[in-house]
C-alpha positions as a Markdown table, in Angstrom:
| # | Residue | x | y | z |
|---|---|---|---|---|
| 1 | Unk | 0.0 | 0.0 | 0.0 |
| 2 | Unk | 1.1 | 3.4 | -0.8 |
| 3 | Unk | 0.3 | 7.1 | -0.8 |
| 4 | Unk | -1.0 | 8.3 | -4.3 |
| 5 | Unk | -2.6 | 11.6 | -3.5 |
| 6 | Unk | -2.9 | 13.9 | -0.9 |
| 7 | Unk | -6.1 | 16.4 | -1.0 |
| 8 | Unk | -6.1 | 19.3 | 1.7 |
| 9 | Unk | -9.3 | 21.2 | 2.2 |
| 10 | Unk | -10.3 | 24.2 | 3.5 |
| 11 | Unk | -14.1 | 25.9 | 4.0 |
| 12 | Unk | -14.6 | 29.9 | 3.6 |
| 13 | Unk | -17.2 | 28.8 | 6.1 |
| 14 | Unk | -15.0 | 27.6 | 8.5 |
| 15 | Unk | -12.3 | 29.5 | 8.5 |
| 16 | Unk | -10.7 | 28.1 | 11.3 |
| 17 | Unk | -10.3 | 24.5 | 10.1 |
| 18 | Unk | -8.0 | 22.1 | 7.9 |
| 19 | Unk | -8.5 | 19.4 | 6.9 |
| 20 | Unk | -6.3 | 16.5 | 5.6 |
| 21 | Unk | -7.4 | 13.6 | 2.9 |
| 22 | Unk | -4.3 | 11.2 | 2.3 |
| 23 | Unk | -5.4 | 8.4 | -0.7 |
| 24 | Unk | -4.3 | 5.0 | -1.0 |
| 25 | Unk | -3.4 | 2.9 | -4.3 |
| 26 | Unk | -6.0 | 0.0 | -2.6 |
| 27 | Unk | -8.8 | 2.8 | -2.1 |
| 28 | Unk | -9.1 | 3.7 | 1.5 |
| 29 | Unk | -8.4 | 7.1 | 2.5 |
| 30 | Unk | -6.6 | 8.6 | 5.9 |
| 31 | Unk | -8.4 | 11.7 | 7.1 |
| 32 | Unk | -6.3 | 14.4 | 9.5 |
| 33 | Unk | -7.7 | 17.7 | 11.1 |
| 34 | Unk | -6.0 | 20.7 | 12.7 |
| 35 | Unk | -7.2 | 24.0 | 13.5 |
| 36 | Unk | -5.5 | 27.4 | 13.0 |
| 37 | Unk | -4.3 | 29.3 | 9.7 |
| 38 | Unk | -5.4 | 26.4 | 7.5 |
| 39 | Unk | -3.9 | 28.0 | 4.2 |
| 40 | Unk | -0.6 | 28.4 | 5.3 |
| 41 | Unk | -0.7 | 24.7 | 6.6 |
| 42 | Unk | -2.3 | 23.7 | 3.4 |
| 43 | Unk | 0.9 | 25.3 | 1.7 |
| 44 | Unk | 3.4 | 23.4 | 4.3 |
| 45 | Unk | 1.9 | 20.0 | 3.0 |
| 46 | Unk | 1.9 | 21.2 | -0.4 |
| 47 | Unk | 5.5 | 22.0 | -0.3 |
| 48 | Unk | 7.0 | 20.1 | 2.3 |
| 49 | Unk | 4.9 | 17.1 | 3.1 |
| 50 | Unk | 4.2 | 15.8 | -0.5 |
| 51 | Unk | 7.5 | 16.1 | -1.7 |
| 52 | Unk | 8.6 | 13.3 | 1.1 |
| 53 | Unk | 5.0 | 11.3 | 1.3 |
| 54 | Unk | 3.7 | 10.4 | -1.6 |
| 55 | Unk | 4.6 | 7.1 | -2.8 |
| 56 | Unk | 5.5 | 5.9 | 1.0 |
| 57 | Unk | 3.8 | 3.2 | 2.7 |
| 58 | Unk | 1.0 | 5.1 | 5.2 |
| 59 | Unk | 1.5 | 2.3 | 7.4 |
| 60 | Unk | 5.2 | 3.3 | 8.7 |
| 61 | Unk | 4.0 | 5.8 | 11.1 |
| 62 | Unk | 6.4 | 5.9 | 12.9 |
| 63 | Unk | 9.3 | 6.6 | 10.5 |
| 64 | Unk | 7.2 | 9.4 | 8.9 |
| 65 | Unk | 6.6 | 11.2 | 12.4 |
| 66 | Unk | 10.1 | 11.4 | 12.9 |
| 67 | Unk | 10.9 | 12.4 | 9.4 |
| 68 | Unk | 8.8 | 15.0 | 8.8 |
| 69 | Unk | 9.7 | 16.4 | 12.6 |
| 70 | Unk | 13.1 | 16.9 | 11.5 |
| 71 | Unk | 11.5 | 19.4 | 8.8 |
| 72 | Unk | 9.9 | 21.3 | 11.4 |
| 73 | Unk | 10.9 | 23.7 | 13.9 |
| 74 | Unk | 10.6 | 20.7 | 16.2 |
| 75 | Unk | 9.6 | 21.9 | 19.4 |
| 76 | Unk | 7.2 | 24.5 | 18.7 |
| 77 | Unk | 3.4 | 25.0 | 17.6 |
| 78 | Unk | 3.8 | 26.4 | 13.9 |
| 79 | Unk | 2.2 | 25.5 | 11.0 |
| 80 | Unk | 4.4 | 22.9 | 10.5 |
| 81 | Unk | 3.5 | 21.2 | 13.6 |
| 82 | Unk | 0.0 | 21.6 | 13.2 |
| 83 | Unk | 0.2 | 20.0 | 9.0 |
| 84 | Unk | 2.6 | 17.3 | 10.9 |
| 85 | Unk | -0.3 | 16.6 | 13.4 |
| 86 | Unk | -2.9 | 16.3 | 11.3 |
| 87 | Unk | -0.7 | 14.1 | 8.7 |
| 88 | Unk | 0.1 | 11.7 | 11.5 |
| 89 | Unk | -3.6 | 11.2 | 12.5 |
| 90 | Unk | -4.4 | 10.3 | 8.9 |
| 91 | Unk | -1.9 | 8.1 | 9.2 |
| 92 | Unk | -3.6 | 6.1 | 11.9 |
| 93 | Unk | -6.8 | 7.0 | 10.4 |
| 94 | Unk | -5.1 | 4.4 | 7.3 |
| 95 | Unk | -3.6 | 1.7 | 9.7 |
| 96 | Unk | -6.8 | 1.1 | 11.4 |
| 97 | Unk | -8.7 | 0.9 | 8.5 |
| 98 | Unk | -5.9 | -1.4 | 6.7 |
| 99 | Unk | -6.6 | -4.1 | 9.9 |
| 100 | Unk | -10.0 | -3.3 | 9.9 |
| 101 | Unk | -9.6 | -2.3 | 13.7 |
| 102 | Unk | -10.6 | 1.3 | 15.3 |
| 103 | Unk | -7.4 | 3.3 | 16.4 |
| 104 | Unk | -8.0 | 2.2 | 20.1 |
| 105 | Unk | -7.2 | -1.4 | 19.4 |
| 106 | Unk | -4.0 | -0.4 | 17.2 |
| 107 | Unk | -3.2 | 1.4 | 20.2 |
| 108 | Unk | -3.1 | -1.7 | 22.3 |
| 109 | Unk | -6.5 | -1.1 | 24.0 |
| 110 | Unk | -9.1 | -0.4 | 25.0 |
| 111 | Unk | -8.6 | 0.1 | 28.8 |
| 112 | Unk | -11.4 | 1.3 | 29.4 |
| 113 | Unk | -15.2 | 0.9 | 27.0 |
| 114 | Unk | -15.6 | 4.7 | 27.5 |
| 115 | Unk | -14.6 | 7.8 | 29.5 |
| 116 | Unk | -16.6 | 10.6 | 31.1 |
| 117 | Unk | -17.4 | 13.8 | 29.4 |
| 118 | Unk | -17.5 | 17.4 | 30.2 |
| 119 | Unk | -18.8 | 20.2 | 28.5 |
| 120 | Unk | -17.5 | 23.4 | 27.7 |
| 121 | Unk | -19.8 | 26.1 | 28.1 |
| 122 | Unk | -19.3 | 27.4 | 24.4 |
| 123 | Unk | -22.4 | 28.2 | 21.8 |
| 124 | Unk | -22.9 | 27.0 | 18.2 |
| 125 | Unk | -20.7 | 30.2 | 16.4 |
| 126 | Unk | -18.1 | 30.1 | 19.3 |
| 127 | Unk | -14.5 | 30.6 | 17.5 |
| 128 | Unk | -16.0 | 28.6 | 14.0 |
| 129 | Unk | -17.4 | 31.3 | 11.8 |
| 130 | Unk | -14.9 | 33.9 | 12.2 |
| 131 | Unk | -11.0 | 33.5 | 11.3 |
| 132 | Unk | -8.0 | 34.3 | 14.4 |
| 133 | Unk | -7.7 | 37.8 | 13.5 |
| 134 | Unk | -4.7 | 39.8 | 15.6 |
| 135 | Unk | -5.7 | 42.7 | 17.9 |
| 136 | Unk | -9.3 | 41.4 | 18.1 |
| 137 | Unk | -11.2 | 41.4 | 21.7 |
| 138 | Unk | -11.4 | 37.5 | 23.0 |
| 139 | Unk | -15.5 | 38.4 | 23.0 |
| 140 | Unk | -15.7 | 39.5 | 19.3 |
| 141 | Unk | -15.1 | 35.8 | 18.7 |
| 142 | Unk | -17.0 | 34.3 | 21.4 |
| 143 | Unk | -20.7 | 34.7 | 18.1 |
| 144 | Unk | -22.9 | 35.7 | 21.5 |
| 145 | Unk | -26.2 | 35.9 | 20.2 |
| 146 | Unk | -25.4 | 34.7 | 16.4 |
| 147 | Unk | -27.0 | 31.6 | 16.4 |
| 148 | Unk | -29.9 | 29.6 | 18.1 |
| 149 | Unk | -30.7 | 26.5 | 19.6 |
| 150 | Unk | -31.1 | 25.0 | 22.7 |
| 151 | Unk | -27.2 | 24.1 | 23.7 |
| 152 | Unk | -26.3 | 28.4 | 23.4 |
| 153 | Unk | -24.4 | 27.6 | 26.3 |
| 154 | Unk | -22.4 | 30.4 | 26.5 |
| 155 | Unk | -24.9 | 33.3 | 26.3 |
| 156 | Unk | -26.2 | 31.2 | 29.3 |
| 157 | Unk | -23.5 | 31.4 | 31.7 |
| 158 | Unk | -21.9 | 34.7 | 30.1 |
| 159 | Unk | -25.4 | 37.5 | 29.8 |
| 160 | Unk | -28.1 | 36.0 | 31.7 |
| 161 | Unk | -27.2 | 35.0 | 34.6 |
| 162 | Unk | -28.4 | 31.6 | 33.7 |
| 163 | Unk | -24.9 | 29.3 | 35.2 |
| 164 | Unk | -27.1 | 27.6 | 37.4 |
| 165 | Unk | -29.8 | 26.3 | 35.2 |
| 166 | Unk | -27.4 | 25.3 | 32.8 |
| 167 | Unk | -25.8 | 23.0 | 35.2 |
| 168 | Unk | -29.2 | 21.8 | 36.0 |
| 169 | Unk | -29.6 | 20.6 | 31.8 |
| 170 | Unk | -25.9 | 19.2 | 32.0 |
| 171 | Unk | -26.8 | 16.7 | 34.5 |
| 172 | Unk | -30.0 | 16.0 | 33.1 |
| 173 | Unk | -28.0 | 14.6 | 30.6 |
| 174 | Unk | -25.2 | 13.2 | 33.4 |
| 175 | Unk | -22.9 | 15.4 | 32.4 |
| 176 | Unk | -21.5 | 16.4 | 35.9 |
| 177 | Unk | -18.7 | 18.5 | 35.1 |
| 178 | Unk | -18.4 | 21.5 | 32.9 |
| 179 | Unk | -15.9 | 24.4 | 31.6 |
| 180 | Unk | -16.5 | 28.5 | 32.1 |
| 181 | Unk | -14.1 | 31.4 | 31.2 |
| 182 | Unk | -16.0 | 34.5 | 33.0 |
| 183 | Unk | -12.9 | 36.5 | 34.3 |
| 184 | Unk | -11.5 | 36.8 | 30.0 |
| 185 | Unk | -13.6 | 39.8 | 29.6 |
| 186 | Unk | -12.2 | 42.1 | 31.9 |
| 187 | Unk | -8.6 | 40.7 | 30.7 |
| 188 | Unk | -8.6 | 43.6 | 27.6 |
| 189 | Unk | -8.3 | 46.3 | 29.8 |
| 190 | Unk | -5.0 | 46.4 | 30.9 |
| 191 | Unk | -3.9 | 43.4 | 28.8 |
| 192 | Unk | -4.1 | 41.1 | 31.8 |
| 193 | Unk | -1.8 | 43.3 | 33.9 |
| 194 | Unk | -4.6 | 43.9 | 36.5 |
| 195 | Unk | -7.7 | 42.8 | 38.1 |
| 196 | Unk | -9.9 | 45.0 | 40.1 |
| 197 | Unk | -11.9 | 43.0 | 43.2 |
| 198 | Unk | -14.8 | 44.5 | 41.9 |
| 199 | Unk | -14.0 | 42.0 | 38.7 |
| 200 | Unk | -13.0 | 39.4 | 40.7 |
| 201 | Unk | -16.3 | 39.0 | 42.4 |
| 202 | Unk | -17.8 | 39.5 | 39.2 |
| 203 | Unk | -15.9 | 36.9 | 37.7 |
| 204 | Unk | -17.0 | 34.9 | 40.8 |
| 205 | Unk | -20.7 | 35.1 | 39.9 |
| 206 | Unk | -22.1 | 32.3 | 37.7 |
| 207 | Unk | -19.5 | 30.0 | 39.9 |
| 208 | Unk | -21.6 | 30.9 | 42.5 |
| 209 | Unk | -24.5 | 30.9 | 41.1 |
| 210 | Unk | -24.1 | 26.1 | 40.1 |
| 211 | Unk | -23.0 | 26.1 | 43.6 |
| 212 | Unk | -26.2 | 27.7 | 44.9 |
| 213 | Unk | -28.0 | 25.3 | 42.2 |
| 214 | Unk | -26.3 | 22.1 | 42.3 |
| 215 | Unk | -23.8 | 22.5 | 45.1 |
| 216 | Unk | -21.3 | 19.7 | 44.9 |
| 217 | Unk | -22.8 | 17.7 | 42.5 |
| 218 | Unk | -21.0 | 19.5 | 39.5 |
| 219 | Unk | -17.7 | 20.2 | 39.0 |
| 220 | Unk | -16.4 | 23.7 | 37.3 |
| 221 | Unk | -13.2 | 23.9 | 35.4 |
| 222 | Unk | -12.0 | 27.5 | 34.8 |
| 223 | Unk | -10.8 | 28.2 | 31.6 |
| 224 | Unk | -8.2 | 31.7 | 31.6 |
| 225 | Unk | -6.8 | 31.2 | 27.9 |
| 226 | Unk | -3.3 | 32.6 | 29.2 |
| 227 | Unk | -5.0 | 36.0 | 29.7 |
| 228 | Unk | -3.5 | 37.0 | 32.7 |
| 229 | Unk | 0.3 | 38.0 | 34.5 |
| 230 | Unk | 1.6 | 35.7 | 37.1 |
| 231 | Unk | 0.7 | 38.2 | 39.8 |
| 232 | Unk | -3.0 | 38.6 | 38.6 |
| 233 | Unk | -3.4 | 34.9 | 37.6 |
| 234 | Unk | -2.4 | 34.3 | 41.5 |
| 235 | Unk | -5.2 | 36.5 | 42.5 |
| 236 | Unk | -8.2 | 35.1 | 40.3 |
| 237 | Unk | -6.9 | 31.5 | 41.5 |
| 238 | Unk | -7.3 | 32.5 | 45.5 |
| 239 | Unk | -10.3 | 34.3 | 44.4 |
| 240 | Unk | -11.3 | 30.4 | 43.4 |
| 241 | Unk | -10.6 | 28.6 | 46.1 |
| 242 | Unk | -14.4 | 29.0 | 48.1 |
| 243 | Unk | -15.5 | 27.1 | 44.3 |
| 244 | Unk | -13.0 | 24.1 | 44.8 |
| 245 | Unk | -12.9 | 24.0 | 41.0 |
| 246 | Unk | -12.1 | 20.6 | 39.7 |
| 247 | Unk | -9.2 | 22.7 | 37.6 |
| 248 | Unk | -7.7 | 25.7 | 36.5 |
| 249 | Unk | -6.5 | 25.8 | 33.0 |
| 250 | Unk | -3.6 | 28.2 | 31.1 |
| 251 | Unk | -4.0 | 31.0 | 34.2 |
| 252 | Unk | -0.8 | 32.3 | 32.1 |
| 253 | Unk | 1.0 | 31.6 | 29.0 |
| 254 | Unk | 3.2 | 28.7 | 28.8 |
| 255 | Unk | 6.4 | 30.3 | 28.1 |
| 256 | Unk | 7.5 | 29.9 | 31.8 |
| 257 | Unk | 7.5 | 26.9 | 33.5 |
| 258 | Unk | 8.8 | 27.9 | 36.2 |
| 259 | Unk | 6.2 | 31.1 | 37.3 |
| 260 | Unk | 3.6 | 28.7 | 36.4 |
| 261 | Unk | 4.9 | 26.0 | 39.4 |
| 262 | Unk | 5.3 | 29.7 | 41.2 |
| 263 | Unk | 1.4 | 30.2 | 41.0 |
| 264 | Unk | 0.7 | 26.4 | 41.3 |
| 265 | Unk | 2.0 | 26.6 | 45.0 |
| 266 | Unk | 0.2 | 29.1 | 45.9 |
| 267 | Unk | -3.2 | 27.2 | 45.9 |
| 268 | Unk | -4.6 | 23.8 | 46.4 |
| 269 | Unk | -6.6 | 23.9 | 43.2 |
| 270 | Unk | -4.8 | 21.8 | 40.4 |
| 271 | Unk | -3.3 | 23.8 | 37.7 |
| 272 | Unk | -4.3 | 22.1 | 34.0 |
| 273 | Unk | -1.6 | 22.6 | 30.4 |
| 274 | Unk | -1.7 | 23.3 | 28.0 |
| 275 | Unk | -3.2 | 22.5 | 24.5 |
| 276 | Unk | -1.0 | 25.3 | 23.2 |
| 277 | Unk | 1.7 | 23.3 | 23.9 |
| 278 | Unk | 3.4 | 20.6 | 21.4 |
| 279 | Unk | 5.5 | 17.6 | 21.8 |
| 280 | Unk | 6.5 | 15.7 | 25.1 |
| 281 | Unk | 9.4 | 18.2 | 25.0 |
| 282 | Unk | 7.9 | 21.2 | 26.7 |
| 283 | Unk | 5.4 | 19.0 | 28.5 |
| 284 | Unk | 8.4 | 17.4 | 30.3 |
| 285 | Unk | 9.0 | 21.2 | 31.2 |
| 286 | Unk | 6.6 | 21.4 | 32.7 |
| 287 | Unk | 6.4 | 18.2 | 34.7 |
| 288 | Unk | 9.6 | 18.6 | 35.8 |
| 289 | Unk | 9.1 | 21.9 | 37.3 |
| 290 | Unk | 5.8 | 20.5 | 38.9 |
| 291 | Unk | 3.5 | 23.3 | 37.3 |
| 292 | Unk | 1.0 | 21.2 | 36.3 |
| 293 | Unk | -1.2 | 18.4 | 38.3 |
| 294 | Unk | -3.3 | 17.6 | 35.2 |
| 295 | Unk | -1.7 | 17.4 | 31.4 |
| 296 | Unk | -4.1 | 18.6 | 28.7 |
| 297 | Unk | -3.1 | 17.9 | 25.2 |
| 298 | Unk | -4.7 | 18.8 | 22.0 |
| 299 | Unk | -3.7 | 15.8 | 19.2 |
| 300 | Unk | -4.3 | 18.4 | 16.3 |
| 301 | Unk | -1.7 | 20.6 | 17.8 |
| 302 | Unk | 0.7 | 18.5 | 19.8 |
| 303 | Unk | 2.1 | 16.3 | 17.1 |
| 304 | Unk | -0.7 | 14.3 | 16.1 |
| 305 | Unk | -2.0 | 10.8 | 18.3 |
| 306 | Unk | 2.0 | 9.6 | 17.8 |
| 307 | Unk | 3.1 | 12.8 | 20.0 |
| 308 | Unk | 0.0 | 13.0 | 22.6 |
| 309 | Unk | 0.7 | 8.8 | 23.4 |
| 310 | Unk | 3.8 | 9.8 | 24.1 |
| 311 | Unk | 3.1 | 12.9 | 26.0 |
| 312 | Unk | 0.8 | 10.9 | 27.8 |
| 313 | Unk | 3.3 | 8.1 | 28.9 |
| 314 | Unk | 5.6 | 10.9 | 30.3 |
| 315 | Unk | 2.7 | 12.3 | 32.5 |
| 316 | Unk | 1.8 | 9.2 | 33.9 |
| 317 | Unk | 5.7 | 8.4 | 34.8 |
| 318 | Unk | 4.5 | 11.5 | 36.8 |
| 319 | Unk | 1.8 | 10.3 | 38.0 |
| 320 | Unk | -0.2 | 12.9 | 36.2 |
| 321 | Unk | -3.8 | 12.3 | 34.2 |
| 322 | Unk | -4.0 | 13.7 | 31.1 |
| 323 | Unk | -7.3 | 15.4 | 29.8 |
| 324 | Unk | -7.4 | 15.2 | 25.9 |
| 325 | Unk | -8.2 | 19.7 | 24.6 |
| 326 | Unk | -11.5 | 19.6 | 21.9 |
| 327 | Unk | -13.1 | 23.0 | 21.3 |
| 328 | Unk | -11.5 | 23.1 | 17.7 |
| 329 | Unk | -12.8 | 20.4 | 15.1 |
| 330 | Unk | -14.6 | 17.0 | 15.0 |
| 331 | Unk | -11.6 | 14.8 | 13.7 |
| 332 | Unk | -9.4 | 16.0 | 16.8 |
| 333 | Unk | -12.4 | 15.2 | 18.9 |
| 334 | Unk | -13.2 | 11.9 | 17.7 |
| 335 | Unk | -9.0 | 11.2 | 17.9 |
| 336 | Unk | -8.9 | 12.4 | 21.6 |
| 337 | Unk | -11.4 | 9.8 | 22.5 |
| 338 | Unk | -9.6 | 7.0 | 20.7 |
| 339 | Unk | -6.8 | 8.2 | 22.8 |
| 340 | Unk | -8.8 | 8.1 | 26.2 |
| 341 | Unk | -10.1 | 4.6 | 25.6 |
| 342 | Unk | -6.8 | 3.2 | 24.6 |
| 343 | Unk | -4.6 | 5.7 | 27.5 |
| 344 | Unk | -4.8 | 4.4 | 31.0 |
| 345 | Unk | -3.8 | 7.7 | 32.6 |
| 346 | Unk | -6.7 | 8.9 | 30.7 |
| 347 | Unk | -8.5 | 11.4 | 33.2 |
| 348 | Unk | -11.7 | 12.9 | 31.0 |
| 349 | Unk | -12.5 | 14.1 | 27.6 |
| 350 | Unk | -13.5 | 17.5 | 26.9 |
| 351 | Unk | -16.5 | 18.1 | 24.4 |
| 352 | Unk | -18.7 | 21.3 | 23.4 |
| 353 | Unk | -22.5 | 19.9 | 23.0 |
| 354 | Unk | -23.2 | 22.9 | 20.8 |
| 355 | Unk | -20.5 | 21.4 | 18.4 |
| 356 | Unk | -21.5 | 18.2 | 18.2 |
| 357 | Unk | -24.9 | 18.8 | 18.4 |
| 358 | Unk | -24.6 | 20.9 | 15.4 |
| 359 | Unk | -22.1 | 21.8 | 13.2 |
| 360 | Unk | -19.8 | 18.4 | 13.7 |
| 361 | Unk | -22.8 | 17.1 | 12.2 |
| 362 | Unk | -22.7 | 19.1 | 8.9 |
| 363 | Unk | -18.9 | 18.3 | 8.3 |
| 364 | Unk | -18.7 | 14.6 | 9.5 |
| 365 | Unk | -20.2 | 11.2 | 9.5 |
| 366 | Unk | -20.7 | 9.2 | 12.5 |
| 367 | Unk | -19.3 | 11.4 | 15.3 |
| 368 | Unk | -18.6 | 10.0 | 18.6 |
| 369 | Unk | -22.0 | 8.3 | 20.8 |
| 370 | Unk | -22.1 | 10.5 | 23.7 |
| 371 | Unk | -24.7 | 8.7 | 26.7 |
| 372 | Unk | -25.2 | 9.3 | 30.3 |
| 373 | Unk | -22.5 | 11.9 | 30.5 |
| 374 | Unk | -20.0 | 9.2 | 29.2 |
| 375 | Unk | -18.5 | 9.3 | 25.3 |
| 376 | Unk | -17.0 | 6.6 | 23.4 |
| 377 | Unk | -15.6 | 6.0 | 20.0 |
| 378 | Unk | -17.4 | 5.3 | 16.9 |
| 379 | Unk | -17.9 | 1.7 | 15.3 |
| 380 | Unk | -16.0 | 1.3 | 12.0 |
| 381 | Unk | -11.9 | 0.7 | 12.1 |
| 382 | Unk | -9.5 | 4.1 | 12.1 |
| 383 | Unk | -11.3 | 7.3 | 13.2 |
| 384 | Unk | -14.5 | 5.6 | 12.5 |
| 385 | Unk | -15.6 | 9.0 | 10.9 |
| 386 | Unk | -15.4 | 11.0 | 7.7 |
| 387 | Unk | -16.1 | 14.0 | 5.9 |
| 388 | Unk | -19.5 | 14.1 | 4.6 |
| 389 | Unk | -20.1 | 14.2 | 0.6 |
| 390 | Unk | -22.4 | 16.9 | 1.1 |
| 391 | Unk | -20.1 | 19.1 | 2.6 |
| 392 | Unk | -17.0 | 18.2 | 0.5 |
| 393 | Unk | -19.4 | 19.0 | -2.4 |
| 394 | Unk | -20.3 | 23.0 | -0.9 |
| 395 | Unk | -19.1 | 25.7 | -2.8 |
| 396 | Unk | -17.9 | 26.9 | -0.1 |
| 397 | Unk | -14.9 | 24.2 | 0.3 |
| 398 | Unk | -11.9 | 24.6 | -1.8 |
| 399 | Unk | -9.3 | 21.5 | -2.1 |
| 400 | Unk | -6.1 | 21.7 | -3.8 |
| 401 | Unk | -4.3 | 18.4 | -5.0 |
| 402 | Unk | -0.8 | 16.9 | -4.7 |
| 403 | Unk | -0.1 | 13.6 | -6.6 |
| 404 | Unk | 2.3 | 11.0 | -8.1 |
């Protein structure tokens, strides 16, 4: 078996999204996924990944990951990582489906049949209908309002003071632990540099607000998207503690391992990184500094499934769980939960119910069976998924061609 073609496709409507088709000479066809500037990773394939891949056999993943690493600037999260990560899940995509097996089983699993879900409060427009534009407001992406349906989850939590009943739906549907980001809009002030108490207890609200509907019985993650300085990060996170959040997640960017093991120890609430990190390389950064009691790893970002299984080997030699990231693209989620079923050090698999209850749908087949709070992979061998005809059809999509 060998590579004949590689298609990379792209969707005006979707702006954040790539996609990744690699074609076989027997038929069967490998599909990757990563999020972020998809035309210049489009162009990295095109020029780079082509010129070594076609004509190889799919099925020598290995070899190909560490190839086309070499060709990268290794340890960080360019374009060039991101084409390499969606390449390499294509490439299990096309093992799995050579030994008619899902990816969990080439993996050596499962360990487990499925894994428990959480969902982040986002809503149906939520960074997918707008591209990463520089200098924009974390809000002007956020589609507040845009759309309609009954998983809006974040004009929920976010304008009407609604936290609480939405934690009330979630565990309707036994999903007992969910994901807010209220303190990012006072972050554009002073570009992190400083929180007022008066935002703080703001920030504090719709935390309150489960507890005093719920209480215990759901558990908040707090989501900071490296808004913040170490000094203010510290603050929000004390700020927390009354909540007993079940984590806090990239209180400041990951370029400093070593002030983010500063704020770790200054509260008992367990620090979560970082999906915009890539390879085991800075992970072990982190781990060794003890900055981070819970790894979370995005497989579109950190060097495909080959990279996160190893990422997540490393974490549990440090007795760390590792949360696969999903608030980008159905192909990444479906691949995280592969990972989870086949990664005993798996902790819990992030999912946005707005996504998958809507657009995944228009882009992919057969997503991921989500029941009593609990998510699990999708019959068929590799992913288990595709890309829909009908959407691969749109005028909308665009998909440029490399070949033998």
């Amino acid at each position: 078996m060998k590579i004949t073609r590689i298609d990379t496709i792209v969707s005006s409507r979707y702006p954040n999204l790539f996609w990744l088709h690699l074609h076989t000479d027997n038929g069967l066809v490998g599909l990757g996924e990563t999020q972020t500037g998809p035309e210049t990773v489009a162009s990295y394939i095109h020029e780079t990944v082509a010129a070594y891949l076609l004509g190889q056999d799919p099925r020598a993943i290995e070899k190909h990951y560490r190839t086309l690493s070499t060709r990268t600037i290794h340890r960080s999260m360019g374009a060039e990582t991101r084409g390499l990560s969606a390449v390499d899940i294509a490439l299990w995509d096309l093992f799995g489906q050579s030994v008619d097996l899902p990816i969990y089983a080439c993996m050596g699993g499962p360990v487990r049949n499925d894994i428990r879900i959480y969902n982040t409060c986002a809503g149906y427009g939520y960074n997918v209908y707008r591209g990463k534009h520089v200098g924009v407001s974390f809000d002007e992406s956020w589609g507040v309002g845009e759309h309609e349906g009954p998983y809006e989850d974040l004009a929920k939590w976010q304008n009407n003071d609604q936290a609480g009943q939405l934690a009330h739906e979630l565990l309707e549907q036994n999903i007992t632990a969910m994901k807010i980001w209220p303190f990012d809009q006072f972050a554009d002030a002073t570009d992190g540099q400083h929180i007022t108490p008066w935002e703080i207890e703001e920030g504090l609200r719709p935390f309150r607000q489960v507890r005093e509907a719920v209480g215990m019985e759901m558990e908040i993650a707090v989501e900071m998207h490296s808004r913040w300085n170490l000094q203010s990060a510290i603050r929000i996170v004390e700020a927390l503690e009354e909540i007993r959040p079940m984590w806090i997640e990239d209180p400041i960017t990951m370029d400093n391992p070593e002030a983010l093991a500063e704020l770790a120890r200054h509260t008992s609430v367990p620090v979560t990184a970082s999906e915009t990190l890539s390879t085991r390389f800075a992970f072990r950064q982190l781990l060794e500094q003890g900055a981070a009691r819970i790894v979370m790893l995005d497989p579109g970002w950190a060097g495909g499934l080959s990279e996160s299984r190893r990422i997540a080997a490393l974490a549990e030699t440090y007795h760390r769980p590792v949360a696969p990231h999903d608030c980008t693209g159905p192909v990444v989620y479906t691949a995280g939960t592969h990972l989870c079923l086949a990664t005993p050090n798996a902790m819990i698999q992030e999912g946005v119910r707005a996504y998958y209850g809507g657009w995944y749908q228009d882009v992919t087949t057969n997503l991921p069976p989500v029941a009593d709070g609990r998510v699990t992979a999708p019959d068929g061998p590799g992913l288990g998924i595709s890309l829909s005809e009908e959407f691969l059809s749109r005028e909308d999509v665009v998909i440029r061609t490399s070949s033998l």
